[in-house]
C-alpha positions as a Python dict, from the first residue, in 0.01 Angstrom:
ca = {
    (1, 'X'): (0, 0, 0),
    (2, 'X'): (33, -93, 368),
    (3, 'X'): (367, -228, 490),
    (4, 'X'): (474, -405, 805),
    (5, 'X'): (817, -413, 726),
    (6, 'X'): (967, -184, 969),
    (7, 'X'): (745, -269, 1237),
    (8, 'X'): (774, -584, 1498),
    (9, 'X'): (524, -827, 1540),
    (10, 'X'): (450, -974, 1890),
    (11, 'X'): (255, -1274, 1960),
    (12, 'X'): (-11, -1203, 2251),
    (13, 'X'): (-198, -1541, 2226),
    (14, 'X'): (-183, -1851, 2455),
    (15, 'X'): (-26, -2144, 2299),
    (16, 'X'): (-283, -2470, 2359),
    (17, 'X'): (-131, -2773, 2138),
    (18, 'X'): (-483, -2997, 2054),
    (19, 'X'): (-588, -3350, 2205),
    (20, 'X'): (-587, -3502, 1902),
    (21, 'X'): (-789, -3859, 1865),
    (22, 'X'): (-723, -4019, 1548),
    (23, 'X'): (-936, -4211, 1282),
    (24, 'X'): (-778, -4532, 1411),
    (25, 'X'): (-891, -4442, 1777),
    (26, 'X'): (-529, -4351, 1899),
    (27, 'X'): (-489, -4041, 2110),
    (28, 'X'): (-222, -3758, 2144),
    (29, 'X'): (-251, -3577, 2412),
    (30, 'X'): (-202, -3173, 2428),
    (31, 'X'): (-170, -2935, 2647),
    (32, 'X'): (-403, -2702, 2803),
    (33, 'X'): (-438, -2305, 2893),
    (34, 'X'): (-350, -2120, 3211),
    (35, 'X'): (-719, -2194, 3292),
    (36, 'X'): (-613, -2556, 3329),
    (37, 'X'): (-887, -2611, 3007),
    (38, 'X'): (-806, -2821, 2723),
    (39, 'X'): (-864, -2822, 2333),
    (40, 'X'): (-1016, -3157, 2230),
    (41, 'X'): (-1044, -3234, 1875),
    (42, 'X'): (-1101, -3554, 1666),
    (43, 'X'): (-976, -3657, 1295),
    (44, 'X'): (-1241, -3757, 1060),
    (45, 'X'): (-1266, -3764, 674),
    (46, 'X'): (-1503, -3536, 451),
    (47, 'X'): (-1704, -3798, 211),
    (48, 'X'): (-1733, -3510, 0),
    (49, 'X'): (-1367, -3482, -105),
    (50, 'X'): (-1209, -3736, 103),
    (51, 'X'): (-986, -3517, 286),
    (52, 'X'): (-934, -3527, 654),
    (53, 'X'): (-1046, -3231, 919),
    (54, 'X'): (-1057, -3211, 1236),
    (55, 'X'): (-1370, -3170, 1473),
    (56, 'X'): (-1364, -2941, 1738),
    (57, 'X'): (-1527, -3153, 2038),
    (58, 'X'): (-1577, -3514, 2104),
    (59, 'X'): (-1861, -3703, 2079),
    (60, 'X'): (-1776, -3899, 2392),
    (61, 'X'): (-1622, -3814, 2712),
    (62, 'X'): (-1223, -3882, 2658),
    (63, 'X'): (-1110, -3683, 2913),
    (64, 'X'): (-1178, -3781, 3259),
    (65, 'X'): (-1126, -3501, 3448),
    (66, 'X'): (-1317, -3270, 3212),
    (67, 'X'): (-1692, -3239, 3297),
    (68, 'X'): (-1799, -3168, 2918),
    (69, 'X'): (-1685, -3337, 2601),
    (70, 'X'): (-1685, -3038, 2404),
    (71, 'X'): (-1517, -2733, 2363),
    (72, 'X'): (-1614, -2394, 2416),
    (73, 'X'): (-1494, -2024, 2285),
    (74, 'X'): (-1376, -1948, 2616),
    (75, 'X'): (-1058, -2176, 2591),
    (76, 'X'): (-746, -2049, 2552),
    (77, 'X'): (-709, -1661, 2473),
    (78, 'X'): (-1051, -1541, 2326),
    (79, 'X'): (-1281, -1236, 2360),
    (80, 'X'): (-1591, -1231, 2568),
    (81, 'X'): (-1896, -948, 2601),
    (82, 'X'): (-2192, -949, 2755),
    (83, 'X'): (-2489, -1064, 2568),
    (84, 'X'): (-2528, -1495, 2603),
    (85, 'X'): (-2263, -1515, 2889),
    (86, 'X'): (-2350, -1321, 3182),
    (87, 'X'): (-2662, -1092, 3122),
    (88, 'X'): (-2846, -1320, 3324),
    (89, 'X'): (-2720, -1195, 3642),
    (90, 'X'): (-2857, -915, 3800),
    (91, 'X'): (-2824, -542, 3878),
    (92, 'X'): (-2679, -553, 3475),
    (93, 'X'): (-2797, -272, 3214),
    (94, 'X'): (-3034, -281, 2940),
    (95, 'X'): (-2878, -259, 2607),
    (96, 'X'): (-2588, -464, 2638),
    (97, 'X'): (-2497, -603, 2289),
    (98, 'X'): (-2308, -944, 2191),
    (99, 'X'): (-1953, -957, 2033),
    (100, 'X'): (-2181, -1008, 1675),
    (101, 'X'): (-2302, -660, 1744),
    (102, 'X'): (-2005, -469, 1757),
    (103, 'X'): (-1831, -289, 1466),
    (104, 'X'): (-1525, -481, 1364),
    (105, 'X'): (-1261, -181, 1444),
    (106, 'X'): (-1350, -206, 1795),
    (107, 'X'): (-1114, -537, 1808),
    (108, 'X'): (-832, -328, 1706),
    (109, 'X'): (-678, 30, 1745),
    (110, 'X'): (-412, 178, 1967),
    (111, 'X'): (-342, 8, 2317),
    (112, 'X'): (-119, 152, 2628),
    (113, 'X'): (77, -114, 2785),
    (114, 'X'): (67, -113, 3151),
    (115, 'X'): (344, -276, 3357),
    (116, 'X'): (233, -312, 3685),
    (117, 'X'): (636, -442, 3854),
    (118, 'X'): (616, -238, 4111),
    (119, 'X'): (275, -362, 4265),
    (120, 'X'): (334, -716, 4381),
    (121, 'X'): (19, -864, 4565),
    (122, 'X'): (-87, -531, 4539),
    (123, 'X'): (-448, -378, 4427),
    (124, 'X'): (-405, -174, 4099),
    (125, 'X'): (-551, 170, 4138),
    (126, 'X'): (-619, 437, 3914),
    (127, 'X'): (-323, 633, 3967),
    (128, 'X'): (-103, 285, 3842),
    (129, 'X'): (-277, 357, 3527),
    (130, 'X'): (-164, 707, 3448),
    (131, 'X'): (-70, 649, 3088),
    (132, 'X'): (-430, 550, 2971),
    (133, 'X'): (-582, 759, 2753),
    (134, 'X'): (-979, 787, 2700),
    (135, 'X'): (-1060, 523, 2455),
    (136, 'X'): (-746, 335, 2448),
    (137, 'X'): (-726, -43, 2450),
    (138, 'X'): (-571, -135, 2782),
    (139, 'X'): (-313, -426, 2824),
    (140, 'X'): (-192, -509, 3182),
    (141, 'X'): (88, -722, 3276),
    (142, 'X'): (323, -787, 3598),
    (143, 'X'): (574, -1061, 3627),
    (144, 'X'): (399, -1262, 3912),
    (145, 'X'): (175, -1529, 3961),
    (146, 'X'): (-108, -1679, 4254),
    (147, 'X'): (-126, -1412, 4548),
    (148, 'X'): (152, -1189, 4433),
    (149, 'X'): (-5, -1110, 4141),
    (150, 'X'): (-158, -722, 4147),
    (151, 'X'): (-554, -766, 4158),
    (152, 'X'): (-783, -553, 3948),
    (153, 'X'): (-1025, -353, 4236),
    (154, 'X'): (-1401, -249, 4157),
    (155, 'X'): (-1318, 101, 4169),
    (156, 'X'): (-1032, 57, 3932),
    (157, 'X'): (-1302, -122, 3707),
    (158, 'X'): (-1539, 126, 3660),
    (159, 'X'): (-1258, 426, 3675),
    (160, 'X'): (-1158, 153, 3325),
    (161, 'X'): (-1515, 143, 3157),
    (162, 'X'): (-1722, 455, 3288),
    (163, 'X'): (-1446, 744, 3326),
    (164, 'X'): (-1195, 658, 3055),
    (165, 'X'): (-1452, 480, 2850),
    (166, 'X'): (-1155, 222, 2735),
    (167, 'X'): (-1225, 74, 2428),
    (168, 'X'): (-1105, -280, 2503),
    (169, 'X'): (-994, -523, 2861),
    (170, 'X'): (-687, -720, 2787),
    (171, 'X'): (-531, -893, 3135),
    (172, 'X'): (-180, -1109, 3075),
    (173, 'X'): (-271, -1411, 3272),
    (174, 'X'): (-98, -1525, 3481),
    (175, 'X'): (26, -1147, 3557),
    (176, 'X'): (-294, -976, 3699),
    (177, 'X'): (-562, -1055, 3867),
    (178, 'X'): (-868, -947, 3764),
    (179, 'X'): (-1179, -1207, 3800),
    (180, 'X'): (-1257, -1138, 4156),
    (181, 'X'): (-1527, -1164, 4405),
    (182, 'X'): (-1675, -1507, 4192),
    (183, 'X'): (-1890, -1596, 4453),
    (184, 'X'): (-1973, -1300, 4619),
    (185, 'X'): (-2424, -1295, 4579),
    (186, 'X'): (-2538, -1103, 4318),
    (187, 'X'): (-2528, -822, 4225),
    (188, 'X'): (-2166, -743, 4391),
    (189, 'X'): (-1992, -1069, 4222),
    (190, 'X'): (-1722, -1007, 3950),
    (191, 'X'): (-1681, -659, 3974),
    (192, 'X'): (-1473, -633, 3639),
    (193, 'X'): (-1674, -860, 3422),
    (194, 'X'): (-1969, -602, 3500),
    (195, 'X'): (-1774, -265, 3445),
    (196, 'X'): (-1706, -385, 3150),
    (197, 'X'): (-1922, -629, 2980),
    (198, 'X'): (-2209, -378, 3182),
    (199, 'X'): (-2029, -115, 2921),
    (200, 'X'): (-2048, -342, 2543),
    (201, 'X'): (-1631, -308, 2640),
    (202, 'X'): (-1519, -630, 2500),
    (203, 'X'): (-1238, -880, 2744),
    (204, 'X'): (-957, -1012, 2554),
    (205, 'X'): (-778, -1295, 2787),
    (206, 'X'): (-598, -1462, 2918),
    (207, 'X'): (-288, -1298, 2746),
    (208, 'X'): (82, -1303, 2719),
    (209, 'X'): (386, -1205, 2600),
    (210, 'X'): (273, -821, 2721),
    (211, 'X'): (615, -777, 2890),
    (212, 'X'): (795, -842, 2575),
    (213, 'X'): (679, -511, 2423),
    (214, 'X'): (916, -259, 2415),
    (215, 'X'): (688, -1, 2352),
    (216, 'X'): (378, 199, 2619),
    (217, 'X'): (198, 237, 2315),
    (218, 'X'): (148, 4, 2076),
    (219, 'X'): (-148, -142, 1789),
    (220, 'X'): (-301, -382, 1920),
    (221, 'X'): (-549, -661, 1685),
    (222, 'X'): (-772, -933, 1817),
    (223, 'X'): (-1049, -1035, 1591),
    (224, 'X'): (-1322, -1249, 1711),
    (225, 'X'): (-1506, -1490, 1477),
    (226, 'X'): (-1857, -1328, 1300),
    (227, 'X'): (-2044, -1542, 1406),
    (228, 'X'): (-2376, -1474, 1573),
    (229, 'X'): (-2509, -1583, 1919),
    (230, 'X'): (-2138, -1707, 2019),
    (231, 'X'): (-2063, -1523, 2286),
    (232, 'X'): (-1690, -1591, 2371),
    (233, 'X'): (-1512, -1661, 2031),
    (234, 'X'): (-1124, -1793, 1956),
    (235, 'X'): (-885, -1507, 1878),
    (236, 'X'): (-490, -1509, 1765),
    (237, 'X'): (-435, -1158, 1982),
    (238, 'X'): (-119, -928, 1819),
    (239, 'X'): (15, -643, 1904),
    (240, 'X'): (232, -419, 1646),
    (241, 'X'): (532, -202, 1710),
    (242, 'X'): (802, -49, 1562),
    (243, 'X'): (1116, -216, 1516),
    (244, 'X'): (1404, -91, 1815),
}
């Protein structure tokens, strides 16, 4: 039998609190992610059984300064590969798979925390990264935010996906910096999302709560939904330790 008694639980996620609209056309507001996106859902009753759920979406525009009514897997901390996101850019390999394709204990296994202090508003390297091992999961974390934050560099990218053939991407946000170069022309735009999505190595973001570990090494479990053709999916992102 499996125990987590003696081990300490840490919650990695990003808290989002719903906009809720309710059956009699009221609204609660929510809150949103560090991407500034929100979670809209609306309250309607099952004729089956009669009991009330919750849509995810709207089936209007109730947010004014949100281009879309609905919601996507991309809000709030979720996982993202390849396949239905960005493999229709160029200068991207054949073969890259979708987060459906991928056997389920790649979302979870041993992770090296890296705590990147000592590099405000400055690129992370290879050598910041000394304690990855080949295969790990790789969390990164640094206590600062807009410019001061330590940015994620193309050749620190590929060092990630091709040399130590990581098994998993997971940036605390805000923390690091590591979706650069957006509108550079293709193929030289977003140097990380094609190291690794370029690789079938899965993103985990945006998350926090890195710099509460106490432990480099830790487990680390972020299960995306099975569900086919979605190519971002929600995730409640945990890391395991043991207890100080």
């Amino acid at each position: 039998m499996i125990s987590l008694k003696d081990q300490r639980i840490v919650d990695l996620t990003w808290p989002i609190r719903s906009r809720l609209t309710r059956l009699d056309g009221t609204i609660e507001e929510g809150t949103r992610d560090v991407y500034d996106m929100p979670w809209i859902v609306e309250e309607t009753v099952n004729q089956k059984d009669n009991t009330i759920e919750h849509l995810i979406g709207a089936n209007v525009r109730t947010i004014s300064d949100w281009p879309i009514a609905g919601t996507s897997g991309h809000m709030g901390s979720h996982i993202q590969l390849g396949v239905g996101h960005n493999d229709n850019w160029s200068g991207l390999p054949d073969g890259m798979l979708g987060i459906w394709d991928m056997p389920l204990d790649t979302y979870y296994g041993e992770a090296c925390v890296c705590r990147l202090d000592n590099l405000k508003g400055e690129p992370i390297l290879p050598e910041h990264l000394s304690n990855v091992q080949t295969g790990d999961i790789v969390l990164l974390t640094s206590p600062y935010t807009g410019e001061d934050q330590p940015t994620v560099v193309e050749e620190t990218a590929k060092w990630l996906a091709e040399d130590m053939q990581i098994k998993m991407f997971g940036p605390g946000v805000p923390g690091i910096s590591w979706e650069t170069n957006h509108h550079t022309p293709e193929p030289h735009n977003s140097p990380t999302h094609r190291a690794m999505t370029g690789n079938n190595i899965p993103i985990v973001y945006p998350l926090v709560n890195i710099e509460k570990l106490n432990s480099d090494r830790v487990f680390f479990m972020s299960l995306p939904l099975n569900v086919e053709r979605m190519e971002g999916t929600w995730v409640r992102a945990i890391a395991i330790e043991d207890k100080c």
